[in-house]
Each structure stands twice: as C-alpha cells, then as structure tokens.
matplotlib code that plots the C-alpha trace (Angstrom):
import matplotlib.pyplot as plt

x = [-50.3, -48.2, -49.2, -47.4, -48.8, -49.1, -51.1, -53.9, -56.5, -55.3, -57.4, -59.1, -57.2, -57.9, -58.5, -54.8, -53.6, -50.9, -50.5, -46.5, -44.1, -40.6, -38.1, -34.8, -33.6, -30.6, -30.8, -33.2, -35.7, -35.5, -35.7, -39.3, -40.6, -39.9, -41.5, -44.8, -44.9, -44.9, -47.8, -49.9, -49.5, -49.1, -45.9, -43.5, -39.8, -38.6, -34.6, -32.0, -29.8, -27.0, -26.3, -24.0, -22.0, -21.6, -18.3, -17.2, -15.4, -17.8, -20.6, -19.1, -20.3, -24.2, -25.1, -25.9, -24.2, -20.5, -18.4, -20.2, -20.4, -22.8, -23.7, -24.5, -26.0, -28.4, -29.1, -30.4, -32.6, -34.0, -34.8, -36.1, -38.6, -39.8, -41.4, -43.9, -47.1, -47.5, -44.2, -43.4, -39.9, -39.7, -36.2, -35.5, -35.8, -38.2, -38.5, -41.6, -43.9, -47.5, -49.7, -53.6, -55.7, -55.5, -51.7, -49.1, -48.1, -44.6, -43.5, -40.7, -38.3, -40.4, -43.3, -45.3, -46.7, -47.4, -50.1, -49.6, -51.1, -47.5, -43.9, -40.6, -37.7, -34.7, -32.9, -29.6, -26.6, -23.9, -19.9, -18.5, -14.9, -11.8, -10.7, -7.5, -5.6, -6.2, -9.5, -11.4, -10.5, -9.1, -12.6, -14.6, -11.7, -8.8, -9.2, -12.9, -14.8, -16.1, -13.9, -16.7, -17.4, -13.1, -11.1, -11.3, -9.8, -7.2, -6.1, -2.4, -1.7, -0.2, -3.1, -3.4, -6.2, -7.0, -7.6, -10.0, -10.8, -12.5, -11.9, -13.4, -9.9, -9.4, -12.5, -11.5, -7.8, -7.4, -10.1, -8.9, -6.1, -8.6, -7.8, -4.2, -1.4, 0.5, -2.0, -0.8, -3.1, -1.9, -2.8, -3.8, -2.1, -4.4, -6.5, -5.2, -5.0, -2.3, -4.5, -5.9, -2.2, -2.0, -4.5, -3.1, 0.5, -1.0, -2.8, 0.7, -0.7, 1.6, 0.9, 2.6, 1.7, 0.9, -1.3, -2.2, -2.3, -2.2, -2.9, -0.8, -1.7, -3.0, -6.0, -7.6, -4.8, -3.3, 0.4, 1.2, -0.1, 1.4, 2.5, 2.4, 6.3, 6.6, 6.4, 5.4, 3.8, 3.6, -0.1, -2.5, -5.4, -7.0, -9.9, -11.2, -14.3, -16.9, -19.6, -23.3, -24.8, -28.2, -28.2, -30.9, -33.2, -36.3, -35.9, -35.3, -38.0, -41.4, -39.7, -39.3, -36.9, -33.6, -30.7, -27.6, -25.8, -28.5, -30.3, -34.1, -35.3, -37.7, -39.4, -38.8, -41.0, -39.2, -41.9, -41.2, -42.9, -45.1, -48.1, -48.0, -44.1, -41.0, -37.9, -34.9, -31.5, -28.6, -31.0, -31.6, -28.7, -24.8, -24.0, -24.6, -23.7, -25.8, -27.4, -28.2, -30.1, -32.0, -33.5, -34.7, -36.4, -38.0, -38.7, -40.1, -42.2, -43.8, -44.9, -47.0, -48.4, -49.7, -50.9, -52.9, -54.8, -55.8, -55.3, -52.4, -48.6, -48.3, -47.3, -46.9]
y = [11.3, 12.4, 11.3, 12.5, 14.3, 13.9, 10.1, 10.0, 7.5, 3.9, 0.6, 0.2, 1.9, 3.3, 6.9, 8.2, 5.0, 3.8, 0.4, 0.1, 1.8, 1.2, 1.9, 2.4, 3.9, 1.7, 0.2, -2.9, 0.0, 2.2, -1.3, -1.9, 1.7, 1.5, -1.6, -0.6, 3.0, 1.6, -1.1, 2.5, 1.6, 4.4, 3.8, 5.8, 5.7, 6.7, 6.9, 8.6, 9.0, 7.2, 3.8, 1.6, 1.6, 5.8, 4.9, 2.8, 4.0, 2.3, -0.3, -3.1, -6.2, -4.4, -4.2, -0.7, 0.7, -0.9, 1.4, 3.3, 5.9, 5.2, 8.7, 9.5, 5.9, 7.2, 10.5, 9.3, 6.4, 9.0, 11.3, 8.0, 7.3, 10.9, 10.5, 7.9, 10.1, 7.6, 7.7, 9.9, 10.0, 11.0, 11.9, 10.6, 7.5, 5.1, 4.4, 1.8, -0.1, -1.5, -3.4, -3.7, -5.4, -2.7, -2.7, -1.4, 2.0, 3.6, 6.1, 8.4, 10.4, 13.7, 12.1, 12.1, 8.6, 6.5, 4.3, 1.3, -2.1, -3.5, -2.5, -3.7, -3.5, -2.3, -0.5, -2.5, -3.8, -1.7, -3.3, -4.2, -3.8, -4.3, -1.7, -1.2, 2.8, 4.4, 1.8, 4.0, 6.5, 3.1, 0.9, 0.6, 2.0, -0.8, -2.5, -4.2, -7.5, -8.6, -10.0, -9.5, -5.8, -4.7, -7.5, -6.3, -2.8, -4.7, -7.0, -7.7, -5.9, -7.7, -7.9, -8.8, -10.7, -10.3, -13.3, -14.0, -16.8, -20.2, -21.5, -18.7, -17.7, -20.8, -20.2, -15.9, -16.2, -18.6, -16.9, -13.9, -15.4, -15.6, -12.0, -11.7, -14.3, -12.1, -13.3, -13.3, -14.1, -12.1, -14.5, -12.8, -15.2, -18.5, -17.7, -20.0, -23.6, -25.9, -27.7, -24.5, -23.7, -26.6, -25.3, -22.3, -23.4, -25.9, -23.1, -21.2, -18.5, -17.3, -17.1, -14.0, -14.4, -11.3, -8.6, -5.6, -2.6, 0.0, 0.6, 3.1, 4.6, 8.1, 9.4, 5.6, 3.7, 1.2, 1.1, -1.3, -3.2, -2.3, -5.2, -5.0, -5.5, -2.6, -4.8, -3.1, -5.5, -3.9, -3.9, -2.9, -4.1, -5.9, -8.1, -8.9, -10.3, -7.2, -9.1, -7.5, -6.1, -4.7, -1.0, -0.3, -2.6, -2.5, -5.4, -7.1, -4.8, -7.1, -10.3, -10.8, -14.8, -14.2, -16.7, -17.6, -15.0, -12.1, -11.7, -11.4, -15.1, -14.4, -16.9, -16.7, -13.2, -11.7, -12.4, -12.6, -14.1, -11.0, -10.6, -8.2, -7.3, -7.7, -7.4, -7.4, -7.0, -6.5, -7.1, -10.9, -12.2, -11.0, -11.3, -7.3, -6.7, -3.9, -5.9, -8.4, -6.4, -4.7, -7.7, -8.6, -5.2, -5.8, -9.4, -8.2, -5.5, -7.9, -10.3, -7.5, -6.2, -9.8, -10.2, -6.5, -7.2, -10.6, -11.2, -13.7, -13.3, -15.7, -14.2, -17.7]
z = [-106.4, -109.3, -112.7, -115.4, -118.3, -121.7, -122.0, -124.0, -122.9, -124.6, -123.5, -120.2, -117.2, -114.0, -113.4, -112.3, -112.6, -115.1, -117.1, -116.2, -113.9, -114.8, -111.9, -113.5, -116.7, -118.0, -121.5, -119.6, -118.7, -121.4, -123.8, -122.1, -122.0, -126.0, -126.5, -124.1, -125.5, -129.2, -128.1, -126.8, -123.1, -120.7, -118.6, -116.9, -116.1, -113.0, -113.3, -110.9, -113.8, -112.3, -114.7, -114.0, -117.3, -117.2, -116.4, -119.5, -122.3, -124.8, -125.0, -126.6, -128.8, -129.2, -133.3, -134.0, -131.0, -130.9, -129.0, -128.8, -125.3, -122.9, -122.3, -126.0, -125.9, -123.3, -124.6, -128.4, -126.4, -124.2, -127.7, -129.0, -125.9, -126.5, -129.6, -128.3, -125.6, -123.7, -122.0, -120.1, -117.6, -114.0, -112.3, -108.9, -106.7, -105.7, -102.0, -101.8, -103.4, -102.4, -104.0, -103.3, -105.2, -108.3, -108.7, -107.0, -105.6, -106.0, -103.5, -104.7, -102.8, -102.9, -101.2, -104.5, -105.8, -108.8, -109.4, -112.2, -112.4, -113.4, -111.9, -113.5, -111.6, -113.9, -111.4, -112.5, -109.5, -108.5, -109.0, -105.7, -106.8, -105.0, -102.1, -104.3, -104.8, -107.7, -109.5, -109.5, -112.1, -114.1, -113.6, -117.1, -119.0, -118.6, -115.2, -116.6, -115.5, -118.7, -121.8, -124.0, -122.7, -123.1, -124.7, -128.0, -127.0, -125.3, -127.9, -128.2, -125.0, -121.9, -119.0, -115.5, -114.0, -110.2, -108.7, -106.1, -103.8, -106.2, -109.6, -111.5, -112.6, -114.5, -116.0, -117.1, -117.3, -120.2, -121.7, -121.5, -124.2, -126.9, -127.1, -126.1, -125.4, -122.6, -119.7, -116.2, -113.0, -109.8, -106.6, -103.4, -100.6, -100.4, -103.1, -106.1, -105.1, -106.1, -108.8, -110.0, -110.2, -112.3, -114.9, -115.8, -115.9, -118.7, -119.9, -120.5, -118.2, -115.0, -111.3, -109.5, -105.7, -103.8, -102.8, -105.2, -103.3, -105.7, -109.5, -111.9, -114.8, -116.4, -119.0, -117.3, -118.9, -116.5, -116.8, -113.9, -110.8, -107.4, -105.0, -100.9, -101.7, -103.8, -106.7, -110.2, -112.9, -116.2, -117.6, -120.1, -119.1, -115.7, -115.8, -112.0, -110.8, -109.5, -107.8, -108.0, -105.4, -104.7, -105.2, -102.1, -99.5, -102.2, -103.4, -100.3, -98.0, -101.0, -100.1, -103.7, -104.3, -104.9, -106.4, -104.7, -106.2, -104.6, -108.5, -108.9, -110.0, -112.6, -115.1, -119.0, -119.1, -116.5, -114.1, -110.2, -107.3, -107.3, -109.3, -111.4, -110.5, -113.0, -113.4, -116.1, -116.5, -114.7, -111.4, -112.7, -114.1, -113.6, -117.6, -117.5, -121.6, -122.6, -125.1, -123.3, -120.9, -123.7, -124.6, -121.4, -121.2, -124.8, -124.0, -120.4, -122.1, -124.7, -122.1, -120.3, -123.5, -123.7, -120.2, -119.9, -123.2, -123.2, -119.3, -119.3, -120.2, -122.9, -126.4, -127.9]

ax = plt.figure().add_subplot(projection="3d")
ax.plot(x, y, z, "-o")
ax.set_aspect("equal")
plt.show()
C-alpha cells in the first residue's frame, strides 16, 4: 500500500489509512485538498496532470485569477497546497476503487494502493468536439464552448456558431450577441428547423446552411470556416457545443447514478449514491467555469470536514 509521507497524526484515523483521497487535480480537486488540508485532515491527490482547460488561453470570469493561464494557475495552487503537511500529491491514474466497511481502496496504475475513508471524484470530462480539420490547434483559444469562458476576448469581432441538432442554438447564438452584434449560426443539413429558423431571423442573427469541414487560421486565431463547397466564412471566433464525456469506465465500473446528460448526480454536498464517495466539478454538472468548479471542491470539502468529526455531513 502506498501512503504518502509527510502527515502528522490529526484526529482518529486508521493505521495506513487516509481521511480523503482526491482522484483528480483540476481547480475542483485542488479547491478540496485546500480546504481539507487547512481543516488538518490527511488527504491525498492523485492527478495525471492532464486538465481539461490546459488548452485555454486564460481562465476567464474567476476574481483573483481573470485571464489568467491555466498552467501558471495550476502551478501557484500546487505551491499553495504545499504549504499545508497533511497533503500530500501523487502523479498518475486511478484504476479502481473498493470499499469495505473501513473506506475505500484506490488502486493506481503502478499496482500500489491507497486507503481513505472518503474518495471524491474530481477527475473532470473530457470535450467531445467536432471531427472538423484544423480544431484542434484553434479549440480553447477562439473556436470555445462557453460565452462566459471566451466572449469577452472576442468582443466586437464577427463569430460563427456551429450548430448542432435541437434548439440549443437559439438558446447560444443570440446570446452570443451580448458580446458582439456580427453573430452568424452555420447549419449542418437538417439540423436547424424552420421555427428555430424563425428565432434567429427575429433575433437579427443569419443562417448559412452547410457542412464545416475545415477551420483556418494561425497563432490559434480563427480566420475563417471552411464549407463541403469550398465555401470560406470570415471569423473570429466560434462557439459550438463540446458535449462531456467520461474520461475512463470508473465511474461507470461503482454503479455510481448518473443524469441524462452522463454527470455524477450528487446532493447539495457533493454526495453520491456511495457512502462515503463524492464527487465535484466538471464530473457533476456541464457549466465547467473554473470557478464554479472551485467552489464545488471547497463546498465538497467542507461537508466532509463536517461528517468525519461529528459523524454526519451537515455544516448547518
């Protein structure tokens, strides 16, 4: 079993057995290890270093951290966990987890283990974006899925949004104008219907129907969409829905309830079906601004606190 050096002995605890195992190091896990480690509970982060915002250009809309980049965001919170002994970080991957009447037990892609009596899951979703040439060097810098997250850098600028099959564009496109009038929605065949149609011609927002098969740009500035037809749309900026998806079979493998949408349900403390197993984040909700999921790492954090001191999870 590997147990990490470094805790000093804080309340009652097993022998080799931690208070909280944290499986993922985004700002949700990082947001609870802080808030556990400050309370004097022994917890440790096992992260595979691979967040889901690496790719952005800058965490928007979070006080203190506004534009910030995520990598210099993640490298002063991992300075910030370090201060606090009873946290303590572990790089790779977490393969299972058991539980027994202790706790659970984490196993870790090097065979070793970790014991704790609570697991949040903070792993985060991975983007399933568009099979479309050239996103990828383009995705988190000016083709984005979040308004909140890129529309400020975008003001003023003429953008594109991707439309996909359902009313969500008539929901993002005419939002998109609270941050720039030059809003055009680019319709896959069949995927606007006529009276979505309607909504965004009396929103004063375009429909250009075809199939983008390529994206142009350089230095991750998007210059123009690419049409089956060889048609080039001029753009900034494209906003287009990036569905979450689980990043491995955990989650599915403990039968842990999921939503509609493939999110964690969890209660107002982050709490799953699972005793003693939580989760935050991106992995329970897709509104995936950074500081939004901090909070539910601090809120998830404080709730545990609660129930390994007095028993229950109920900080009221």
């Amino acid at each position: 079993m590997l147990m990490p050096t470094g805790f000093p002995t804080v309340g009652p605890m097993d022998a080799g057995r931690l208070d909280v195992v944290v499986i993922g190091g985004g700002a949700a896990g990082r947001s609870a290890a802080l808030v556990l480690g400050r309370a004097r509970r022994s917890v440790a982060v096992v992260d595979e270093g691979q967040p889901s915002n690496r790719v952005s250009t800058g965490i928007g809309g979070y006080l203190g951290h506004d534009q910030r980049n995520p990598l210099e965001f993640y490298e002063a919170t991992r300075d910030e966990l370090a201060r606090y002994p009873t946290v303590s970080w572990v790089e790779g991957a977490v393969e299972s987890l058991e539980r027994d009447d202790h706790g659970w037990t984490a196993g870790l892609g090097d065979g070793s283990t970790l014991a704790a009596r609570h697991v949040v899951l903070a792993m985060g979703m991975r983007y399933d974006t568009p099979d479309i040439a050239g996103i990828d060097h383009l995705w988190g810098a000016s083709v984005f899925h979040c308004p909140f997250c890129h529309g400020w850098e975008h003001r003023d600028e003429p953008l594109l949004v991707l439309a996909d099959s359902g009313p969500h564009v008539t929901r993002v496109a005419p939002l998109l104008r609270n941050w720039t009038d030059d809003v055009t929605v680019v319709a896959p065949p069949g995927t606007v219907a006529d009276a979505d149609r309607d909504v965004l011609r009396d929103a004063g927002i375009p429909v250009v129907d075809g199939e983008v098969v390529a994206l142009r740009g350089h230095d991750r500035q998007l210059e123009g969409a690419e049409l089956a037809d060889g048609t080039v749309i001029p753009a900034r900026g494209m906003l287009l829905a990036a569905p979450h998806r689980q990043r491995t079979g955990l989650v599915e493998k403990l039968g842990v309830e999921l939503d509609d949408s493939g999110h964690v349900v969890v209660d107002e403390s982050g709490q799953t079906n699972l005793d003693g197993l939580w989760a935050a984040g991106d992995l329970t909700s897709p509104m995936a601004m950074v500081v939004r999921v901090a909070a539910a790492g601090a809120n998830t954090a404080v709730w545990i606190v609660h129930d390994l001191v007095l028993g229950h999870h109920d900080p009221r």
